[in-house]
C-alpha positions in Angstrom: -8.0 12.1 14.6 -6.3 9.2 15.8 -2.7 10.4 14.6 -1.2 13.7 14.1 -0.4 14.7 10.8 1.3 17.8 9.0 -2.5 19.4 7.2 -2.3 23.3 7.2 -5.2 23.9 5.7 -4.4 27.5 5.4 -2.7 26.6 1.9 -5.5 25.8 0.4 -9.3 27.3 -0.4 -11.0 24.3 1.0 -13.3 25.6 3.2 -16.9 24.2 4.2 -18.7 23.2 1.2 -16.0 22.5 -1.4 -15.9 19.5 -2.5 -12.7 17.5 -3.4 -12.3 14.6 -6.1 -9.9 12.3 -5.0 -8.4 8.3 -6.6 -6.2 6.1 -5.8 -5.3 4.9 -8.5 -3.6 1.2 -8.6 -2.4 -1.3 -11.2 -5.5 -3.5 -10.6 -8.1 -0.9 -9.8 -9.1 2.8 -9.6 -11.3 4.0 -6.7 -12.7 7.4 -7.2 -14.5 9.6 -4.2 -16.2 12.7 -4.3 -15.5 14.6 -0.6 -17.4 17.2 0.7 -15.4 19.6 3.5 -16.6 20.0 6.5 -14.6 22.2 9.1 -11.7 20.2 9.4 -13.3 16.8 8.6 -14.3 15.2 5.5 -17.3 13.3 4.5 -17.1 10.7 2.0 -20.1 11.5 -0.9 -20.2 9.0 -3.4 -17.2 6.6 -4.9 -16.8 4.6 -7.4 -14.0 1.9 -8.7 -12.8 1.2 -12.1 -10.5 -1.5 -13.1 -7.8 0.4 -14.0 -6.8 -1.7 -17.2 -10.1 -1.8 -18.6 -9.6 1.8 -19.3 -7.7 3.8 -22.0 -7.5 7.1 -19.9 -7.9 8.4 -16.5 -9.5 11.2 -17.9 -12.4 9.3 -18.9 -12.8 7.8 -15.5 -12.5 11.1 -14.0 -15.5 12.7 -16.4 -17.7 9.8 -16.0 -17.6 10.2 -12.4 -18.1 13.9 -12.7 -21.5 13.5 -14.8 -22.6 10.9 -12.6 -22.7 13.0 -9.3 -23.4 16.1 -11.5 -20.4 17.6 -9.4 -18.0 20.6 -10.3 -15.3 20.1 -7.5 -12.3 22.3 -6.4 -9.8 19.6 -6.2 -8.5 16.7 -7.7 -6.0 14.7 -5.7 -4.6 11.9 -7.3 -2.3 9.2 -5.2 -0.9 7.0 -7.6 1.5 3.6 -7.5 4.8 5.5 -9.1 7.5 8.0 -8.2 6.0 11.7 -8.4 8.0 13.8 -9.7 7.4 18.2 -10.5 3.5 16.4 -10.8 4.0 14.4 -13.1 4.1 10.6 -12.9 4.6 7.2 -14.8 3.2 4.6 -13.1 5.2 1.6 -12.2 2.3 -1.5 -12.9 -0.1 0.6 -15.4 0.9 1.9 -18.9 -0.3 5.5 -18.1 1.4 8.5 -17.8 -0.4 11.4 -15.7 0.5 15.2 -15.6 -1.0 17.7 -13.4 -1.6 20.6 -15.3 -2.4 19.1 -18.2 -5.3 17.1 -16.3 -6.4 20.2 -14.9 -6.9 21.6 -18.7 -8.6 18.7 -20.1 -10.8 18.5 -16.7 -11.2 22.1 -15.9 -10.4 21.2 -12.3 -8.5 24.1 -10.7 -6.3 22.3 -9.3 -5.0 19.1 -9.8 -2.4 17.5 -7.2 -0.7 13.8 -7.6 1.0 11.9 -4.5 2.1 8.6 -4.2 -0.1 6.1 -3.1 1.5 5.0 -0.2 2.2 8.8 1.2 -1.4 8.7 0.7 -2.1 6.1 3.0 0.2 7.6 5.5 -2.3 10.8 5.2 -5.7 8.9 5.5 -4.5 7.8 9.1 -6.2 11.5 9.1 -9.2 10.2 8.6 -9.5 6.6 9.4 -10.8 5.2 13.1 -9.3 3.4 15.6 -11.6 0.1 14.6 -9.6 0.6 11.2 -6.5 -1.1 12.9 -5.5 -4.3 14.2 -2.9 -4.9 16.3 0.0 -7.5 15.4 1.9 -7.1 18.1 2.2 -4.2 20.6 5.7 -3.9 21.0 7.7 -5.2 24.4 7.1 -1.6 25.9 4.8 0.9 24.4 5.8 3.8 26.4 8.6 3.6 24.2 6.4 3.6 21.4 7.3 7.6 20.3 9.2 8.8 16.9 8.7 8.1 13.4 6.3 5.3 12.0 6.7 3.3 8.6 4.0 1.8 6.7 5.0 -1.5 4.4 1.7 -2.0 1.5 1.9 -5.4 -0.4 -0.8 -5.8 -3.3 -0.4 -5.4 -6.8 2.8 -4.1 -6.1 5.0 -3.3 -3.5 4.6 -0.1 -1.4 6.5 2.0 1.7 5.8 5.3 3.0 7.4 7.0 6.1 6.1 9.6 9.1 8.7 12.0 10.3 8.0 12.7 13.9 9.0 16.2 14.2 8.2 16.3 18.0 4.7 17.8 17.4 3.2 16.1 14.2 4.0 13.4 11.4 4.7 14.7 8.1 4.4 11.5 5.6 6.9 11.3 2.7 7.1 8.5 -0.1 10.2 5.5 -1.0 10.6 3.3 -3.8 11.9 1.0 -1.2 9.9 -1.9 -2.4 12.2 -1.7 -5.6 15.0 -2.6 -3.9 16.8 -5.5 -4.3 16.0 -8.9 -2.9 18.6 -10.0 -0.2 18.9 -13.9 -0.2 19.8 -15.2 2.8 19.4 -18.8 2.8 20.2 -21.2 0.3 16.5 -21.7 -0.6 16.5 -18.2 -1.1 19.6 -18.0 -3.4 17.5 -20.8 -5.5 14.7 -18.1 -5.6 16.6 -15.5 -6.4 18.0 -17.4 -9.4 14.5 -18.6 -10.5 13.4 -14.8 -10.1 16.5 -14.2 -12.4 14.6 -16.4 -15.7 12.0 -13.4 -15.1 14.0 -10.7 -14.3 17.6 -9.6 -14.1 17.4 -7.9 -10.9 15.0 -9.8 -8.7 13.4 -6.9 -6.0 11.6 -7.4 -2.9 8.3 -6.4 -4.9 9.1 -9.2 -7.1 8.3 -11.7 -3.3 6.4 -9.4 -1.5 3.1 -8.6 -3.7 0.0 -10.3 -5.3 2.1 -11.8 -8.0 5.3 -12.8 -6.0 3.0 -15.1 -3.8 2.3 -17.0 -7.3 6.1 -16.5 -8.2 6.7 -18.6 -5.0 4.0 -21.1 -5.0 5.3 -22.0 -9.3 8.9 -22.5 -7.8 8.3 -24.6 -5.3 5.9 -26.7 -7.5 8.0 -26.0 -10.6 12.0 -26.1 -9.2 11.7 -28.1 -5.9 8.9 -30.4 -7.2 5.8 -29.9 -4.6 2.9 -31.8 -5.8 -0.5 -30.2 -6.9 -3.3 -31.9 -6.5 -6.4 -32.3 -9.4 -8.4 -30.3 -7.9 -5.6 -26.7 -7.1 -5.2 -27.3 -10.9 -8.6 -26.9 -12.0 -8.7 -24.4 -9.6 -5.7 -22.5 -11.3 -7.6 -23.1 -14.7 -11.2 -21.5 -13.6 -9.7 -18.3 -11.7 -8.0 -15.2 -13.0 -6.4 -14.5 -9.4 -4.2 -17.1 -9.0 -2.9 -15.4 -5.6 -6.4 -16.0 -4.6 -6.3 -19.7 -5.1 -3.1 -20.0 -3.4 -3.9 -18.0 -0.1 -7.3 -19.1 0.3 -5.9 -22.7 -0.2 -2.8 -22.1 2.6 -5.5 -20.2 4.9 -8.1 -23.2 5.2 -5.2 -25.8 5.7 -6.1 -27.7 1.9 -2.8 -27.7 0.4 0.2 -28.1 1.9 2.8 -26.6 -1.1 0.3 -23.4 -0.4 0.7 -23.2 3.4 4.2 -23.2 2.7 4.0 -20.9 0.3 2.5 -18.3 2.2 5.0 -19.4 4.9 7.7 -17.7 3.1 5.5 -14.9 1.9 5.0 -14.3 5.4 9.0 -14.6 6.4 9.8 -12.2 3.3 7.2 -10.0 4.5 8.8 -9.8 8.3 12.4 -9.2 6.5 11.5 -6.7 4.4 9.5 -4.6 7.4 12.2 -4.9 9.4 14.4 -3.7 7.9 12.2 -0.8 6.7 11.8 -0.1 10.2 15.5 -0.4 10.8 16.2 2.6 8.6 13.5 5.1 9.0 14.3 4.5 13.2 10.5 4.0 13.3 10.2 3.4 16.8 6.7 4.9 16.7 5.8 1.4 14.9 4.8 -0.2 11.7 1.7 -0.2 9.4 0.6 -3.0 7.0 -1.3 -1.4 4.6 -2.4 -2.7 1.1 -4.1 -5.1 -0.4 -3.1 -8.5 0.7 -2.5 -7.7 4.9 -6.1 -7.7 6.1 -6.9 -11.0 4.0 -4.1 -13.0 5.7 -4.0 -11.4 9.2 -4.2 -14.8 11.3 -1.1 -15.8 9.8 0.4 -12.2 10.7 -0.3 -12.9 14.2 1.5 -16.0 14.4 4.8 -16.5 15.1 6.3 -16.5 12.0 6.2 -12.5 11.5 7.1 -11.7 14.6 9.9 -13.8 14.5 11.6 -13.1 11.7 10.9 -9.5 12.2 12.3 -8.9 15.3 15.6 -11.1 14.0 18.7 -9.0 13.4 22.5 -9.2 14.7 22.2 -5.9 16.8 19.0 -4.5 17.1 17.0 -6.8 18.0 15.9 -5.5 21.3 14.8 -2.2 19.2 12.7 -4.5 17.0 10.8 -6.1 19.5 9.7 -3.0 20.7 8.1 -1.7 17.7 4.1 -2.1 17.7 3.1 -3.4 14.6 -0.4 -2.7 13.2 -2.2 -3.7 10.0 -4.5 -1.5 8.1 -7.9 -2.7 7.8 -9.6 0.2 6.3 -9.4 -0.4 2.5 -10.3 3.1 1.4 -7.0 4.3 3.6 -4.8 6.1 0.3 -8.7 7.4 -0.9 -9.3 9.2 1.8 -5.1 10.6 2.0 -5.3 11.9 -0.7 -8.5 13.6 -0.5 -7.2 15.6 2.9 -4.1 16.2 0.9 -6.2 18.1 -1.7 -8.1 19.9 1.0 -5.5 20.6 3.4 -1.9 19.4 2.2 0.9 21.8 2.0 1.1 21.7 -1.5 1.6 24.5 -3.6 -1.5 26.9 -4.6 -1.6 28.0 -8.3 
């Protein structure tokens, strides 16, 4: 394992041969695994992904997947984009509403766990190699590189995650930091934050930093501040159902220049938002960007941008710049958290 994390398996029967159902389940999309234990390893099976609006329940996902891999499995572990709470949860971009033990009735699953999504991505650095990161920036001194880590995850929405370093292991907990609100600074961004406001009353950094805030800032620059859009980035607009993708694959080939400098700012919120993130978890053992969006814009995370406006700050500056960052490149990151979890979290056994 390339990181140590908090898995006694003790608390749990998962021992060679039982398999474990785990999701990740997102407001775009729902990936399910099947996971087959394997001393204190897990082998990926067979997966599958849903879109997660196209269904009515995860139940039926669940079932589907079950009768196609004619599997009976011992767990389900489910990490999900919302605040868990007793293990039950209401996701925050998807009108569903899950409940343990009522899943593990309707599935006749034995045991049925739910976790965050982004304290599931904090548990698949479990399970994920060292080709599965790339390196931002390595910090000033990496010898210094010891304590807790964060992880920052824009996509559909907005995730963070902490790693307490307890001297010996990191034990991963989730935020709802990405709900917190948006800090302008500059007067461009007070004219965001009041464009935001037509949309919402309380404009958060998830509201900037996701899939759809990219679009949010790309509209006001076009729509508030005038930017031009050429013939072609309209029809564009008109013939895709991602208009995120438009936009960054525009800014990342150079054709557009109201999209270059909308990602510039994406990028510049982006760096805020992590550092201060990393500012209040003390996570000098360095920052993850995990999600969607990071690994499909990397170049413009190594410039200069990030690292400049991340290491900004009145007084800890000096701290910052000695933080590795990293980004996350293996996708199936919070699929294969939250399968360990199910085979070896500390979670209660029922």
């Amino acid at each position: 394992m390339q990181y140590s994390l908090y898995l006694p398996g003790q608390q749990t029967a998962a021992t060679d041969g039982h398999t474990v159902i785990a999701a990740d389940v997102g407001g775009t999309k729902t990936n399910l695994g099947l996971f087959e234990v394997r001393g204190s390893k897990l082998a990926l099976v067979s997966e599958h992904t849903f879109s997660s609006k196209g269904q009515q329940r995860f139940e039926d996902m669940v079932q589907a997947f079950l009768q196609e891999n004619n599997a009976t499995p011992s767990f389900l572990s489910i990490g999900v984009a919302g605040p868990v709470l007793n293990n039950q949860v209401e996701l925050t971009n998807l009108d569903w509403q899950l409940d343990g033990r009522a899943l593990e009735k309707d599935l006749g699953i034995s045991q049925v766990v739910l976790l965050n999504d982004l304290e599931a991505t904090a548990y698949g650095l479990a399970g994920i190699a060292k080709e599965d990161m790339a390196e931002v920036s390595d910090g000033k001194d990496s010898k210094r590189a010891i304590g807790n880590m964060a992880i920052l995850a824009p996509g559909t929405g907005l995730g963070q995650a902490g790693l307490f370093w307890d001297g010996d292991c990191y034990r991963p907990f989730a935020t709802e930091g990405g709900h917190s609100d948006f800090a302008p600074q500059t007067d461009l961004d007070w004219e965001i934050h009041q464009y935001l406001q037509r949309e919402f009353d309380l404009p958060s950094w998830e509201h900037l930093i996701s899939g759809p805030g990219i679009y949010r800032i790309y509209s006001f620059l076009r729509d508030v501040k005038g930017y031009k859009e050429p013939a072609w980035l309209t029809e564009n607009f008109k013939n895709s159902d991602d208009p995120t993708a438009v936009v960054s694959h525009a800014a990342m080939r150079g054709l557009d220049d109201t999209c270059k400098e909308t990602m510039d700012l994406f990028v510049r919120y982006m760096a805020r938002e992590a550092s201060s993130l990393v500012l209040k978890h003390k996570a000098t053992g360095g920052l993850l960007l995990g999600g969607g969006i990071p690994p499909r814009i990397y170049p413009l995370l190594k410039g200069a941008t990030f690292r400049d406006y991340f290491v900004r700050n009145s007084e800890m500056n000096d701290l910052l710049a000695e933080v590795p960052v990293k980004v996350i490149l293996n996708s199936k990151a919070a699929l294969i958290g939250a399968a360990y979890y199910g085979a070896f979290g500390d979670h209660p056994k029922r």
